[in-house]
DRENDO-1510 file (C-alpha; in Angstrom, 1 decimal, always signed):
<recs>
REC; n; res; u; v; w
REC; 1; UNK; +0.0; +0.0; +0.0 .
REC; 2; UNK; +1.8; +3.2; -0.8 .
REC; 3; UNK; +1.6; +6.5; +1.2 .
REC; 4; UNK; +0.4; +10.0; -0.5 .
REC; 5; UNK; +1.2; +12.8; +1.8 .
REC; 6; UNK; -0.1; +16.3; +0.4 .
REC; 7; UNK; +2.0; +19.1; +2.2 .
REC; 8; UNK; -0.1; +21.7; +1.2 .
REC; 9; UNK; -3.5; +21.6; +0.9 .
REC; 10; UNK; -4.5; +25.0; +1.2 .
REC; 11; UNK; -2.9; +25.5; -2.0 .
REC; 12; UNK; -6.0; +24.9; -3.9 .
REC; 13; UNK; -9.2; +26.3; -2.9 .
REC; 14; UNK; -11.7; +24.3; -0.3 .
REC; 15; UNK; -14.1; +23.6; -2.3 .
REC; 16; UNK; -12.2; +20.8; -4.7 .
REC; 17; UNK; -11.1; +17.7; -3.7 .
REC; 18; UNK; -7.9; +15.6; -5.6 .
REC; 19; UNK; -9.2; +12.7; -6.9 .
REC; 20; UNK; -8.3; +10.2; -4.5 .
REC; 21; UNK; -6.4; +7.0; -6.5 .
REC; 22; UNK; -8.0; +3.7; -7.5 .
REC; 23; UNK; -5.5; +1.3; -6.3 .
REC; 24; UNK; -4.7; +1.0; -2.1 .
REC; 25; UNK; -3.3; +3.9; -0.5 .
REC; 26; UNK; -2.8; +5.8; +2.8 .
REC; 27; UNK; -3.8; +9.5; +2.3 .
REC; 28; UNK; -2.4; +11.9; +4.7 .
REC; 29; UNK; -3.0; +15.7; +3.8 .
REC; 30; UNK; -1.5; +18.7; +5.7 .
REC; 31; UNK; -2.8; +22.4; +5.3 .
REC; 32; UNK; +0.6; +23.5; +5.1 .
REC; 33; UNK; +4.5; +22.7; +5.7 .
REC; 34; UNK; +7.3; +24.8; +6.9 .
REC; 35; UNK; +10.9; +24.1; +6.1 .
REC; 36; UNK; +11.7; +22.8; +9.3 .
REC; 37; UNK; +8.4; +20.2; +9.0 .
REC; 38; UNK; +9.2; +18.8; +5.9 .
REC; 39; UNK; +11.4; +15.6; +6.2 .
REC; 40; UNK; +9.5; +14.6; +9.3 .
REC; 41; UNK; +6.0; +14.8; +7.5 .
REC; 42; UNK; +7.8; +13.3; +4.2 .
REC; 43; UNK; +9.9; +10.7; +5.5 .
REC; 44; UNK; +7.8; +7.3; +5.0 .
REC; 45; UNK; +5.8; +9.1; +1.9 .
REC; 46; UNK; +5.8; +6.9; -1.2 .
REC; 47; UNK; +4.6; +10.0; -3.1 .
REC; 48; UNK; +4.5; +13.5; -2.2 .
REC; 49; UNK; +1.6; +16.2; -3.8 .
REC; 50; UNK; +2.7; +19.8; -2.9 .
REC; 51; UNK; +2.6; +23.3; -5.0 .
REC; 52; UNK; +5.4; +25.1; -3.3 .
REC; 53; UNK; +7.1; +23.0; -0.6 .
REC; 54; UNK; +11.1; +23.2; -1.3 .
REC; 55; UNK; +13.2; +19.9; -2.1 .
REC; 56; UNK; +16.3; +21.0; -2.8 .
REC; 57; UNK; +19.0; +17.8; -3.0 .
REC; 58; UNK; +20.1; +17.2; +0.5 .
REC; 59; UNK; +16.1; +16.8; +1.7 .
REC; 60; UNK; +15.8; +14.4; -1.4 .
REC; 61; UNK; +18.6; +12.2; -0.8 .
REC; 62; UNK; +17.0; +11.4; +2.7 .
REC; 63; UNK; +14.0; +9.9; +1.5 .
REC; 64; UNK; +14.8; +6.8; -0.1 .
REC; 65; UNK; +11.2; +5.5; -0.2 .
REC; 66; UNK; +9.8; +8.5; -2.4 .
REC; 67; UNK; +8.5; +7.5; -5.8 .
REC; 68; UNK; +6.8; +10.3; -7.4 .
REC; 69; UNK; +6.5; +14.5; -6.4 .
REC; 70; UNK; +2.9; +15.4; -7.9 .
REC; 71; UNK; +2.9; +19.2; -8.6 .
REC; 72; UNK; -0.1; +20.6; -8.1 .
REC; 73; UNK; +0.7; +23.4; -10.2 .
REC; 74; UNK; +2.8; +24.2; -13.8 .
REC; 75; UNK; +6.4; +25.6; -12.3 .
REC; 76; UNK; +8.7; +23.4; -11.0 .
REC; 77; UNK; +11.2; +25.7; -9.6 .
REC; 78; UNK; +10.9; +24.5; -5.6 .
REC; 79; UNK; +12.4; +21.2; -6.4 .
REC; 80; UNK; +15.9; +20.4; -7.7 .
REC; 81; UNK; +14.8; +18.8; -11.0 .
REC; 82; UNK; +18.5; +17.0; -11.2 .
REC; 83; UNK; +19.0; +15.8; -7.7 .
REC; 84; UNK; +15.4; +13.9; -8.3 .
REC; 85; UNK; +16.5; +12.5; -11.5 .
REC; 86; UNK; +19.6; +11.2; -10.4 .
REC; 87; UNK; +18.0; +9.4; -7.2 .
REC; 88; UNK; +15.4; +7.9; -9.3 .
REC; 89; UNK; +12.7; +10.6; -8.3 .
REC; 90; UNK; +10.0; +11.1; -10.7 .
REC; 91; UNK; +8.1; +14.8; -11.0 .
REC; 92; UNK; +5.2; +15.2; -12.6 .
REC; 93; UNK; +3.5; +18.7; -13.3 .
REC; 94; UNK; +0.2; +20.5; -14.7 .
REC; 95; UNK; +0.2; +22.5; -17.2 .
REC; 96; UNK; -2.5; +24.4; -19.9 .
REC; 97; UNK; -4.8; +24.1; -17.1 .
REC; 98; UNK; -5.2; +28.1; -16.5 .
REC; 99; UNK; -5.0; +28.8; -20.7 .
REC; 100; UNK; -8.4; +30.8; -19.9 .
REC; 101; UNK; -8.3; +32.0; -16.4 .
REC; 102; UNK; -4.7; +33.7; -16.5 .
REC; 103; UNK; -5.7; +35.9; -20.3 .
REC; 104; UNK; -9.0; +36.9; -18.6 .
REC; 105; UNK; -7.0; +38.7; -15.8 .
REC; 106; UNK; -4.9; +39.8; -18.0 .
REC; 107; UNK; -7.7; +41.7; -19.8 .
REC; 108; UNK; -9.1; +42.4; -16.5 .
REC; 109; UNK; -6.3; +44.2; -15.4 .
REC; 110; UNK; -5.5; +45.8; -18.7 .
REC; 111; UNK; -9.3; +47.6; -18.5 .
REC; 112; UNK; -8.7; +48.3; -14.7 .
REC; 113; UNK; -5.3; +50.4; -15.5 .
REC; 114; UNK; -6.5; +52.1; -18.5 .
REC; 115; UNK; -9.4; +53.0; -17.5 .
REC; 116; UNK; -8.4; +54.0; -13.6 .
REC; 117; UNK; -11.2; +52.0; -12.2 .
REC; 118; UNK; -9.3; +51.3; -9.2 .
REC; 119; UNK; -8.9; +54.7; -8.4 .
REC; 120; UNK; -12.3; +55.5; -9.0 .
REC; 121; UNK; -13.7; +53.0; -6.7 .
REC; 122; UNK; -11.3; +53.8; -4.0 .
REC; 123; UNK; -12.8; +57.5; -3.9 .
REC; 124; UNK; -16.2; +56.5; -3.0 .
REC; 125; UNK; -14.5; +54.2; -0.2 .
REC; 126; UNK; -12.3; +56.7; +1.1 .
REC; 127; UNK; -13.7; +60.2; +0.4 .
REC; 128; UNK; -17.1; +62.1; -0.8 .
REC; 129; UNK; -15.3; +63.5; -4.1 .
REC; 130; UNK; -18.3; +62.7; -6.3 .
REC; 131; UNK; -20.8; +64.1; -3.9 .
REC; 132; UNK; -18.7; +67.1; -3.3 .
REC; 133; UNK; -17.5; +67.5; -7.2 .
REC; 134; UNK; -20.2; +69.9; -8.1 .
REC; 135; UNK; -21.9; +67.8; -11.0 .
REC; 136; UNK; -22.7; +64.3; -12.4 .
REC; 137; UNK; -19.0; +63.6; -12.7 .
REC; 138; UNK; -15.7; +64.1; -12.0 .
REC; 139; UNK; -12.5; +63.3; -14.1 .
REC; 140; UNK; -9.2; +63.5; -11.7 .
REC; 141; UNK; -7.8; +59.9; -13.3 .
REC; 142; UNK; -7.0; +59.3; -16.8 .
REC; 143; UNK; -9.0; +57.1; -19.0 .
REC; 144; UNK; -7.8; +55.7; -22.1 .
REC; 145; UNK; -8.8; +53.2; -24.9 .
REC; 146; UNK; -7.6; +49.6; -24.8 .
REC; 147; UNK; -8.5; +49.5; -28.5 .
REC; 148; UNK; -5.9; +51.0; -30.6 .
REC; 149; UNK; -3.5; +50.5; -27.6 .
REC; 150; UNK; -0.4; +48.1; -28.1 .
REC; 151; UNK; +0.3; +45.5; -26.4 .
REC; 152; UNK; +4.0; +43.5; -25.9 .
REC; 153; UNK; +4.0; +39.6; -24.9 .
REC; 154; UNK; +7.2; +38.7; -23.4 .
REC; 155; UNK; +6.6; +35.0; -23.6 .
REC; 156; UNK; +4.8; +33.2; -26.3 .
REC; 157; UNK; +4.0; +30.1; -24.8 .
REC; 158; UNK; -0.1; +28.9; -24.0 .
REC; 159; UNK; -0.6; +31.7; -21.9 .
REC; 160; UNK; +0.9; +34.2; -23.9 .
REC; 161; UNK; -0.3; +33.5; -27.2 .
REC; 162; UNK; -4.2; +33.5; -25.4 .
REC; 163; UNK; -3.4; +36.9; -23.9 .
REC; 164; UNK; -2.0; +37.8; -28.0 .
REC; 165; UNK; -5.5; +36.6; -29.4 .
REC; 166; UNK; -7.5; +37.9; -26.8 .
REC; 167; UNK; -6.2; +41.0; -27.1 .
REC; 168; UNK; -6.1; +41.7; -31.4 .
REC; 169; UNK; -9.3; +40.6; -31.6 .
REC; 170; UNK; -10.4; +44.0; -28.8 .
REC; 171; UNK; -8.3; +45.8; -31.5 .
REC; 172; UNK; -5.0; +46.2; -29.8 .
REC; 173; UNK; -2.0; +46.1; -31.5 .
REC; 174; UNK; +0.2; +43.1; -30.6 .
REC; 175; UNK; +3.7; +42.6; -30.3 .
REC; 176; UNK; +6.2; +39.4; -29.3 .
REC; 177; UNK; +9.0; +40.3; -27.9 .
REC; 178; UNK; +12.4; +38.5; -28.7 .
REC; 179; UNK; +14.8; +37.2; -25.9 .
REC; 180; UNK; +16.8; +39.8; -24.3 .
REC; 181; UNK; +20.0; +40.3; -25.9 .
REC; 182; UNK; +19.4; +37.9; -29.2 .
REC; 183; UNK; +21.7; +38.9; -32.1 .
REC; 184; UNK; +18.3; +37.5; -34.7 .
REC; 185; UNK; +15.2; +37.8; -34.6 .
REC; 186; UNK; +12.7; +34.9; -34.8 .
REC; 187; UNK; +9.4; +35.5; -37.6 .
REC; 188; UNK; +7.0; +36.9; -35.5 .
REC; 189; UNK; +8.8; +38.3; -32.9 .
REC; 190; UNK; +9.8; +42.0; -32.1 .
REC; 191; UNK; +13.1; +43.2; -30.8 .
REC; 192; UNK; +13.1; +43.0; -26.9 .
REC; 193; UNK; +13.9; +47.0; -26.6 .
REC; 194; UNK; +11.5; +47.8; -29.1 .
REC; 195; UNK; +8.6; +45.9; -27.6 .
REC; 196; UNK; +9.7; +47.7; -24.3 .
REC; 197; UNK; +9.9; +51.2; -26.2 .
REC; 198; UNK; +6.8; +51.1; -28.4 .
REC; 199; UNK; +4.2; +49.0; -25.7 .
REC; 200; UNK; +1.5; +51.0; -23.9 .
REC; 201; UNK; +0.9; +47.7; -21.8 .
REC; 202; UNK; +4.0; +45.3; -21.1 .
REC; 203; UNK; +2.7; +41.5; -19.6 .
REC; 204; UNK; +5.0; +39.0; -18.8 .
REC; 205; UNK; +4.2; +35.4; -19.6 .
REC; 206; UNK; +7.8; +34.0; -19.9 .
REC; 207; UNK; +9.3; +31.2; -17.3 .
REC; 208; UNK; +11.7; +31.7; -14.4 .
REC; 209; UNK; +15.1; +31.2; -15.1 .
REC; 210; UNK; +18.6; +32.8; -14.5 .
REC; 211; UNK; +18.5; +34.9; -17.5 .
REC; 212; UNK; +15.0; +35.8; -16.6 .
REC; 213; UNK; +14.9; +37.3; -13.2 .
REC; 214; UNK; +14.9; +40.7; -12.6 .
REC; 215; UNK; +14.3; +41.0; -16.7 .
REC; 216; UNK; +12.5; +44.2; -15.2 .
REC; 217; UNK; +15.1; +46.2; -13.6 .
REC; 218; UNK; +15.3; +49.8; -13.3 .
REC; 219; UNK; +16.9; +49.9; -17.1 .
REC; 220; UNK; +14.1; +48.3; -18.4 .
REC; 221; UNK; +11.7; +50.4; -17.2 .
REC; 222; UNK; +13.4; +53.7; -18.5 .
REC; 223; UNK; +12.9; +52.3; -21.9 .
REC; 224; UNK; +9.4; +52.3; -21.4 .
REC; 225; UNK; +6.7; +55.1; -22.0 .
REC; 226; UNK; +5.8; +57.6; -19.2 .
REC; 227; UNK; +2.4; +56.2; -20.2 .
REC; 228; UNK; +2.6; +52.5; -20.3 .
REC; 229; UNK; +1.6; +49.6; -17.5 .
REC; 230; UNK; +3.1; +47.1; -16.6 .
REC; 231; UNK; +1.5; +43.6; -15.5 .
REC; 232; UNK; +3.0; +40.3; -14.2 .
REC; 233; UNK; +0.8; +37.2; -13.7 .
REC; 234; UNK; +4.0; +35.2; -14.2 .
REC; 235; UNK; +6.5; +35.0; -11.8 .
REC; 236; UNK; +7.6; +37.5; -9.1 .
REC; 237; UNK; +11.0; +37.8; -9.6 .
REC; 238; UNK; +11.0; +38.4; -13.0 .
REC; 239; UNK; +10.3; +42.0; -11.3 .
REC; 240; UNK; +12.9; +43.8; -9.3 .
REC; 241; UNK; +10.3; +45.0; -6.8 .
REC; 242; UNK; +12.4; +48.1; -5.5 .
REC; 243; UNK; +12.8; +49.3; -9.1 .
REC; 244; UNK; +9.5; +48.7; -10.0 .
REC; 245; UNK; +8.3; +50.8; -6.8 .
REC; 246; UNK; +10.9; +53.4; -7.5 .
REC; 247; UNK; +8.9; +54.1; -11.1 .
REC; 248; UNK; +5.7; +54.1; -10.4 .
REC; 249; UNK; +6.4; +56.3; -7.4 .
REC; 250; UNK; +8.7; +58.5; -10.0 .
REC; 251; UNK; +6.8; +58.9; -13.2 .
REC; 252; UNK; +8.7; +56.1; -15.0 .
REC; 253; UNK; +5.4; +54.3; -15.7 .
REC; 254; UNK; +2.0; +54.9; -15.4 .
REC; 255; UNK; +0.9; +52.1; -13.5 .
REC; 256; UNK; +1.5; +48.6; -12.6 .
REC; 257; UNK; -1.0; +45.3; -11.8 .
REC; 258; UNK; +0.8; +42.3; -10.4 .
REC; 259; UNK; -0.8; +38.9; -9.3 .
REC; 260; UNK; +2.8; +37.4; -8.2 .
REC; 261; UNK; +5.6; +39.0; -6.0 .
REC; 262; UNK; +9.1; +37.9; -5.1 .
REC; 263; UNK; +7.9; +36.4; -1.8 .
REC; 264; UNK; +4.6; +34.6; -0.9 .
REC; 265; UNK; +3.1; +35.1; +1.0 .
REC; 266; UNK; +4.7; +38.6; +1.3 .
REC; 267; UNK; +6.1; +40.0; +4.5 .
REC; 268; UNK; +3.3; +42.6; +6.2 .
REC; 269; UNK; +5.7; +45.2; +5.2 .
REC; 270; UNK; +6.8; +44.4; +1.6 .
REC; 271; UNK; +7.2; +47.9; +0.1 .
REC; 272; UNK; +4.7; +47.4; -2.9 .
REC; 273; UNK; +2.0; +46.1; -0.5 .
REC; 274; UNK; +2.3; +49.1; +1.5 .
REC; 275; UNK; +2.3; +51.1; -1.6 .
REC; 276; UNK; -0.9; +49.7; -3.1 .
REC; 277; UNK; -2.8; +51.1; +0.1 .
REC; 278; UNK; -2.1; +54.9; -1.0 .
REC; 279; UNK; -0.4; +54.8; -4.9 .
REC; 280; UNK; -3.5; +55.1; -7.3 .
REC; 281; UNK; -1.6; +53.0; -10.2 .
REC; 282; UNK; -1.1; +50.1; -7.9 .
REC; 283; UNK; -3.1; +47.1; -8.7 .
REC; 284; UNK; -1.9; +44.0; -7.0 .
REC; 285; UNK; -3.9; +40.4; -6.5 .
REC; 286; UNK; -2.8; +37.8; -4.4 .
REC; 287; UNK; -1.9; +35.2; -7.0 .
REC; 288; UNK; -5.2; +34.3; -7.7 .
REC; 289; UNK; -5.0; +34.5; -12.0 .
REC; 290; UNK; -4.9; +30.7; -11.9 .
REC; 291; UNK; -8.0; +30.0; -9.4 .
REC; 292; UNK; -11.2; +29.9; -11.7 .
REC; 293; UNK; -13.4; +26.9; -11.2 .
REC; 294; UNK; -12.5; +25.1; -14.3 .
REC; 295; UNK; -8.9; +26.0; -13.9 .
REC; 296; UNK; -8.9; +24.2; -10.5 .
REC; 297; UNK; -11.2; +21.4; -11.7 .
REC; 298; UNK; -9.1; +20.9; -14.3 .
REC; 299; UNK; -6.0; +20.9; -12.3 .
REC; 300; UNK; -7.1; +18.4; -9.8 .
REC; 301; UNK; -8.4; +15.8; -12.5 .
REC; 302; UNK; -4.7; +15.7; -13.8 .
REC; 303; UNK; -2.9; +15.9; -10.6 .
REC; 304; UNK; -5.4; +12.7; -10.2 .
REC; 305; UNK; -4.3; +11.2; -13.4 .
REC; 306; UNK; -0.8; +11.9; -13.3 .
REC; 307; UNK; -0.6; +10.2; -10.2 .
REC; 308; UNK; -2.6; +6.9; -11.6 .
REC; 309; UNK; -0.1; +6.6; -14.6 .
REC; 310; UNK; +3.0; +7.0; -12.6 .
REC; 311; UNK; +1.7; +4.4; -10.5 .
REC; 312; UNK; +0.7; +1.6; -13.5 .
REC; 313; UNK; +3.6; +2.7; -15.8 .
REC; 314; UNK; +6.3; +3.8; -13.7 .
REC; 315; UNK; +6.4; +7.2; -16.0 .
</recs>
């Protein structure tokens, strides 16, 4: 009989259940798991189901009974992909499952920036300026059309090709933009300083990787328009955080919306957190781009089935 242990649970929202497997197993499920908690909790576990639990090589070379790491999510950046190979550690993750939910807040946020509706909204939570404004409206925050605007992808994978269609067929202007730094360009793509240069909205879609992270620095940012946005349902560091906060707060940009930061949960005092309370051009979710009710169904189902084939193929 093998033993699932699920470090943590409250990674996917109450209200769906994983599939529980066909063939005899112990199920063990934990809300959540701390560094310090991990080996104790993984340590008889034939496989492990976790979104964001670290396993970094010295943890996996201690657990000589563990089969199979189940992902319940697409990145695979919190376990060390060649230490699990080399001990005979399978890993198994989701991904296309958010190919809707992750474009619509995309567009969500790209009509929220453009047309200040955050800022509107916190005005009749905070202050009386429409019934003090002296007629049927008021106009202190800028609105501007998302058709016509253009839009630059960095990353055309699933995601980032849905965000492309989604967004040409609202009349935007779309552009791809090539890796940093590439002496050609591919068919289809844009220079990476061009896209930068030309964008009114910038929305990142490409993976994590060393030559990723911080690929929006302060330099990058001055190569943008006074009057662009920038959004990042990606991954947090591909944002230096303290430049990022230094333009907005500056000018560099007009605005930002973020569903990912560096650290997550973030600290109660993480400078762009603190920021969102009072900066108008400040839109930030709590990584919830993923979390529609298909998304997560979806999710779940394959978590289910990756776990079933790895168990009656070995693969």
């Amino acid at each position: 009989m093998l033993n699932i242990v699920f470090l943590d649970r409250t990674g996917i929202p109450a209200s769906h259940e994983i599939p529980r497997p066909s063939f005899p197993h112990n199920w063990v499920e934990y809300d959540r798991t701390t560094a310090d908690q991990t080996f104790e909790r993984a340590k008889d576990a034939d496989i492990i189901i976790t979104s964001k639990v670290l396993f970094g090589r010295e943890l996996l070379a201690k657990l000589p009974k563990l089969k199979l790491i189940a992902i319940t999510a697409t990145g695979t950046n919190n376990i060390d992909l060649v230490a699990a190979k080399e001990l005979g550690i399978a890993v198994k993750n989701v991904t296309g499952y958010s190919s809707v939910t992750v474009p619509e807040h995309v567009l969500g946020m790209i009509f929220a920036l453009k047309h200040s509706l955050m800022s509107y909204h916190r005005d009749q939570v905070t202050s009386d300026r429409w019934a003090t404004c002296g007629q049927f409206c008021y106009t202190d925050y800028p609105i501007t059309d998302v058709r016509g605007a253009t839009l630059g992808v960095f990353g055309k994978g699933c995601l980032g090709t849905e965000v492309g269609r989604l967004a040409t067929l609202l009349g935007m202007k779309v552009l791809y933009a090539e890796h940093k730094g590439a002496t050609t360009i591919r068919d289809g793509y844009t220079p990476f300083e061009t896209v930068l240069a030309q964008a009114d909205i910038v929305t990142l879609h490409c993976p994590l990787t060393d030559t990723t992270q911080n690929l929006i620095n302060a330099q990058t940012l001055a190569l943008m328009k006074p009057t662009a946005y920038l959004i990042n349902t990606g991954r947090g560091p591909l944002v230096d955080e303290a430049a990022l906060l230094d333009a907005l707060q500056n000018g560099t940009i007009a605005g930002a919306a973020l569903d990912v930061l560096v650290k997550e949960p973030p600290e109660k005092d993480n400078p762009l957190i603190q920021a969102a309370k009072v900066l108008p051009n400040l839109l930030i979710t709590p990584h919830v781009a993923w979390a529609s009710d298909s998304a997560v169904t979806t999710l779940v189902n394959k978590v289910a089935q990756n776990i079933e084939e790895f168990v009656a193929t070995g693969k």
